[in-house]
N, C-alpha and C positions, 0 to 999 in steps of 0.2 A: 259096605266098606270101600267099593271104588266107586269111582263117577262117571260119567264117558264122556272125553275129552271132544271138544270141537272136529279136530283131524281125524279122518278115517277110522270116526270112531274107535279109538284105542282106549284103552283101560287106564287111567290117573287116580294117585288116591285119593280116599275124602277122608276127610274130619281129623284125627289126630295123627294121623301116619302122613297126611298133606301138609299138617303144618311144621312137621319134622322138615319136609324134602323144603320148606319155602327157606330156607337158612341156607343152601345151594344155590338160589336161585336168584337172589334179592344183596347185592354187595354190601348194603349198607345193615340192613339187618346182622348178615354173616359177624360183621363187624361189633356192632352194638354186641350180640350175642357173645361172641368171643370173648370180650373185655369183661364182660360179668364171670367168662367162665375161668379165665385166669385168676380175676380178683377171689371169688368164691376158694379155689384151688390154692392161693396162694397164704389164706387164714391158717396161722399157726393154733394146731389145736392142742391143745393139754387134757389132763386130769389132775384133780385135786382132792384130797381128802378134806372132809366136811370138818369145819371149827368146832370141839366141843363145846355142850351146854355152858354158858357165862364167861366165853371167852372176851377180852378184853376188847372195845371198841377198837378197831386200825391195825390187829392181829392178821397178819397173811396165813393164805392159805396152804400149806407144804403141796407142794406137786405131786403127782406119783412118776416113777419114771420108769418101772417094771410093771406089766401088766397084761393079761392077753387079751382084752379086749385095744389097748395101745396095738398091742400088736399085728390085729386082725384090722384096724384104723388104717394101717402104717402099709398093711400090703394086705387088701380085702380078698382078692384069689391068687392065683399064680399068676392070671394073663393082665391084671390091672393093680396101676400103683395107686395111692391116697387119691394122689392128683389127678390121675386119669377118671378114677372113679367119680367125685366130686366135681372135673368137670363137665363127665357124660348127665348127671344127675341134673346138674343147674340148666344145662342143654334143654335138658326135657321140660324144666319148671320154666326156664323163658319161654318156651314155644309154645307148648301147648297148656303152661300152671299147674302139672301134675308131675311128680317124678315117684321112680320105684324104686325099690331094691329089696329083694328075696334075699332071704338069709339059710344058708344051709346049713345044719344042726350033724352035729356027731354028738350022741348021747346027751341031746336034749339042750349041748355047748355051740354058740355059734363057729363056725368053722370057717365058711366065706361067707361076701358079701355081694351080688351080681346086681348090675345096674338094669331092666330093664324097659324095654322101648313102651311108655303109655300104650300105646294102640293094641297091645297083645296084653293088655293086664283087663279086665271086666270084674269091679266089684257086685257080689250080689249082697242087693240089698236086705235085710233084716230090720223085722218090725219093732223090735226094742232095742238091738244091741246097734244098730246104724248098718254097719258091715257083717254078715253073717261069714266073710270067705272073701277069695276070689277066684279066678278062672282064667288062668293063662293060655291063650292059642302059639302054639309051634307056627313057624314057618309051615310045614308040612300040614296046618290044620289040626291038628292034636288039640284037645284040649283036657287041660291038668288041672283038679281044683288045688287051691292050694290054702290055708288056714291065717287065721290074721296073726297068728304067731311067726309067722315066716314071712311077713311081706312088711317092707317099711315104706308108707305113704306119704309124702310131704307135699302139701300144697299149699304154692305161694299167695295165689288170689282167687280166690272161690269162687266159684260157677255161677249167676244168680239162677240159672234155669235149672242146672244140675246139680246137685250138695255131693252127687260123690267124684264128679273131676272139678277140676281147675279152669282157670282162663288164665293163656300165655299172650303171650305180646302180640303174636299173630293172628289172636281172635279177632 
């Protein structure tokens, strides 16, 4: 996970936690990056209820404007708005092509929604289902498995070497 830097041998990260910090380090990238992540954050999202069977051609669709998953959309935990979340998310899918988010359940209902960093998510692979799981490491080294029913995957441009990450812009 780290690599040893050229100076007195110090500890730099490799692979997806390096191309998180290259967005620090690169002004033009930071920039490129940002601009996706406003734009992404700034998509008005809705819900709609689905047109019955043989509705007329050029029929709109009624909105919904109560709902709890709007809800849990609109403020996914306590510490992150829509926007924040969606632009930590797109963050992840530039850099590195992979983005997360764990879903927390109270009786089985999503509850929050947490964005987390690629490099601390490891899917395990599975012989027919693709994903069997995955396996979160803590800062502290911990590691959680946690089930494909709680983790949401989005990948923007597939790996060719890898099928379970992505390729971000920094690859």
């Amino acid at each position: 996970r780290y690599a040893t830097a050229g100076y007195r041998g110090l500890l730099a990260p490799s692979g997806d936690e390096a191309q998180l910090h290259a967005v620090g380090a690169n002004g033009t990238l930071f920039g490129i990056v940002d601009a996706y992540m406003w734009a992404m954050a700034g998509v008005e999202w809705g819900m709609y209820r689905p047109l019955p069977p043989g509705s007329p051609e050029g029929t709109e669709q009624k909105p919904v404007t109560s709902h709890a998953a709007l809800d849990l959309w609109k403020k996914p935990n306590k510490h992150y708005s829509r926007q924040l979340f969606v632009k930590t998310v797109t963050q992840h899918l530039e850099l590195v092509g992979t983005g997360y988010a764990v879903v927390v359940k109270l009786g089985g209902l999503p509850v929050e929604l947490w964005p987390v960093m690629p490099h601390r998510i490891t899917p395990v692979p599975h012989p027919q289902e693709f994903i069997a799981g995955y396996v979160y490491t803590s800062p502290d080294g911990e590691q959680v498995p946690l089930g494909t029913d709680v983790v949401i995957r989005v990948v923007q441009t597939p790996c060719p070497w890898d099928p379970y990450r992505g390729m971000g812009a920094v690859q």
